[in-house]
PADRENBA-798222 format. One line per field, with one value per residue (C-alpha): y, x, z. Coordinates in Angstrom, 3 decimals, decimal comma, always signed. Each point is the difference from the previous one (the first is absolute). Layout:
BEGIN
py [Y ...]
px [X ...]
pz [Z ...]
This chain:
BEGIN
py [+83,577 +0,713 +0,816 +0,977 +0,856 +1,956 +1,146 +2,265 -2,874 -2,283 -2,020 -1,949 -1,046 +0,619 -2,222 -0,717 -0,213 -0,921 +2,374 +1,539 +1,018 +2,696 +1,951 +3,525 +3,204 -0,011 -4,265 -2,836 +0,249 -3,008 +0,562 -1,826 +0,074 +3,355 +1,972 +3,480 +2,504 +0,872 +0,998 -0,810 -0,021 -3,074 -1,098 -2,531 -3,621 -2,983 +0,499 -3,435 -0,641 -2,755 -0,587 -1,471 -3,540 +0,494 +0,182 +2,520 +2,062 +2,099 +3,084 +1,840 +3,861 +2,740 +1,969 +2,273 +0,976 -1,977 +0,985 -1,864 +1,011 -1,637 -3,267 +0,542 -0,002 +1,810 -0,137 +2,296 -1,565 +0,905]
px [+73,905 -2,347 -3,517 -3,076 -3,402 -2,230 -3,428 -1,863 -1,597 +2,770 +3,297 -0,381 +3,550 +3,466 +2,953 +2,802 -0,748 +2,315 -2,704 -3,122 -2,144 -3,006 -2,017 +1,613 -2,492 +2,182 +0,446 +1,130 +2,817 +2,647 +1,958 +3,471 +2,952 +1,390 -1,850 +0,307 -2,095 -3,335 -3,475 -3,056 -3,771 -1,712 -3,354 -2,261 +1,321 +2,042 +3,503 +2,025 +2,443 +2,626 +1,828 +3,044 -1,127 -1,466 -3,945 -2,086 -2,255 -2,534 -1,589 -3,397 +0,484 -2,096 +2,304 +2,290 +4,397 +3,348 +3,077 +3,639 +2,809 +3,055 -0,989 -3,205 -3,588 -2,987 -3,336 -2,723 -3,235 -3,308]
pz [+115,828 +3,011 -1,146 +1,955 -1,185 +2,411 -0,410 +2,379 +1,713 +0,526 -1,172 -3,354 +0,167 +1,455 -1,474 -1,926 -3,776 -3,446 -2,217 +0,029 -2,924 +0,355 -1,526 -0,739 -1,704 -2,813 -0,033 +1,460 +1,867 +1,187 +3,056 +0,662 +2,538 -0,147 -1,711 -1,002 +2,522 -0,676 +0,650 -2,295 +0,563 -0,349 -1,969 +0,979 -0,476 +1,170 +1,517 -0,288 +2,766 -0,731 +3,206 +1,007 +0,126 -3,529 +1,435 -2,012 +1,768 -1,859 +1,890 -1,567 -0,206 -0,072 -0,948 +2,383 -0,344 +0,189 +1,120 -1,174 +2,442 +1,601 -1,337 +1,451 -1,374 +1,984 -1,752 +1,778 -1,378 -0,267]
Protein backbone atom coordinates (compact mmCIF):
# COMPACT_ATOMS: atom_id res chain seq x y z
CA UNK A 1 0.00 0.00 0.00
CA UNK A 2 1.25 3.63 -0.57
CA UNK A 3 1.52 5.54 2.69
CA UNK A 4 2.48 9.12 3.40
CA UNK A 5 2.66 10.94 6.62
CA UNK A 6 2.59 14.76 6.44
CA UNK A 7 2.78 17.22 9.12
CA UNK A 8 2.29 20.94 8.73
CA UNK A 9 5.94 21.54 8.48
CA UNK A 10 7.03 18.99 6.13
CA UNK A 11 7.14 15.23 4.67
CA UNK A 12 7.90 12.47 7.31
CA UNK A 13 7.50 9.84 4.73
CA UNK A 14 6.10 8.87 1.32
CA UNK A 15 6.42 5.04 0.31
CA UNK A 16 5.35 1.77 -0.22
CA UNK A 17 4.62 -0.15 3.04
CA UNK A 18 3.42 -4.13 3.94
CA UNK A 19 1.69 -2.60 7.48
CA UNK A 20 1.56 0.12 9.64
CA UNK A 21 0.56 0.20 13.27
CA UNK A 22 -0.51 3.63 15.15
CA UNK A 23 -1.92 4.93 17.71
CA UNK A 24 -5.82 5.24 17.26
CA UNK A 25 -8.19 7.35 20.30
CA UNK A 26 -9.92 4.29 20.87
CA UNK A 27 -6.41 1.87 20.45
CA UNK A 28 -3.91 0.64 18.52
CA UNK A 29 -4.61 0.14 15.24
CA UNK A 30 -2.64 -2.29 12.47
CA UNK A 31 -2.89 -1.38 8.92
CA UNK A 32 -2.43 -4.05 6.01
CA UNK A 33 -2.81 -4.32 2.14
CA UNK A 34 -6.29 -3.60 1.41
CA UNK A 35 -7.84 -2.50 3.98
CA UNK A 36 -11.30 -1.56 4.62
CA UNK A 37 -11.86 2.51 4.29
CA UNK A 38 -11.55 4.61 7.09
CA UNK A 39 -10.88 7.66 9.02
CA UNK A 40 -9.74 7.77 12.76
CA UNK A 41 -8.10 10.45 14.92
CA UNK A 42 -4.89 9.77 16.25
CA UNK A 43 -3.29 10.12 19.94
CA UNK A 44 0.08 10.86 20.69
CA UNK A 45 2.56 7.94 20.02
CA UNK A 46 4.74 5.89 17.68
CA UNK A 47 3.45 4.88 14.19
CA UNK A 48 5.56 1.73 12.91
CA UNK A 49 6.07 1.57 9.20
CA UNK A 50 7.22 -1.88 7.85
CA UNK A 51 8.05 -1.37 4.25
CA UNK A 52 8.49 -3.39 1.38
CA UNK A 53 12.02 -4.38 1.95
CA UNK A 54 11.03 -5.35 5.54
CA UNK A 55 12.84 -1.94 7.20
CA UNK A 56 10.81 -0.60 10.17
CA UNK A 57 10.45 2.89 10.48
CA UNK A 58 9.01 4.39 13.64
CA UNK A 59 7.55 8.06 13.44
CA UNK A 60 6.75 10.14 16.97
CA UNK A 61 3.16 11.64 16.91
CA UNK A 62 1.56 14.27 18.48
CA UNK A 63 -1.33 13.24 17.66
CA UNK A 64 -3.41 14.39 14.43
CA UNK A 65 -6.05 11.93 11.71
CA UNK A 66 -5.56 8.98 9.22
CA UNK A 67 -7.23 8.24 6.33
CA UNK A 68 -7.39 4.33 4.64
CA UNK A 69 -8.55 4.57 0.98
CA UNK A 70 -7.79 2.82 -2.33
CA UNK A 71 -5.01 1.00 -0.78
CA UNK A 72 -3.79 4.14 0.36
CA UNK A 73 -2.85 5.54 3.82
CA UNK A 74 -2.64 9.50 4.47
CA UNK A 75 -1.81 10.44 8.02
CA UNK A 76 -2.18 14.36 8.66
CA UNK A 77 -0.03 14.75 11.82
CA UNK A 78 0.36 17.10 14.31
Amino acid sequence: MRVEIITPDESLFKGEAKSVSMPGIDGSLGILDNHAPLITALKAGDVHVRTGSGEEKTFTLKGGTAEVLHNRLLILAE
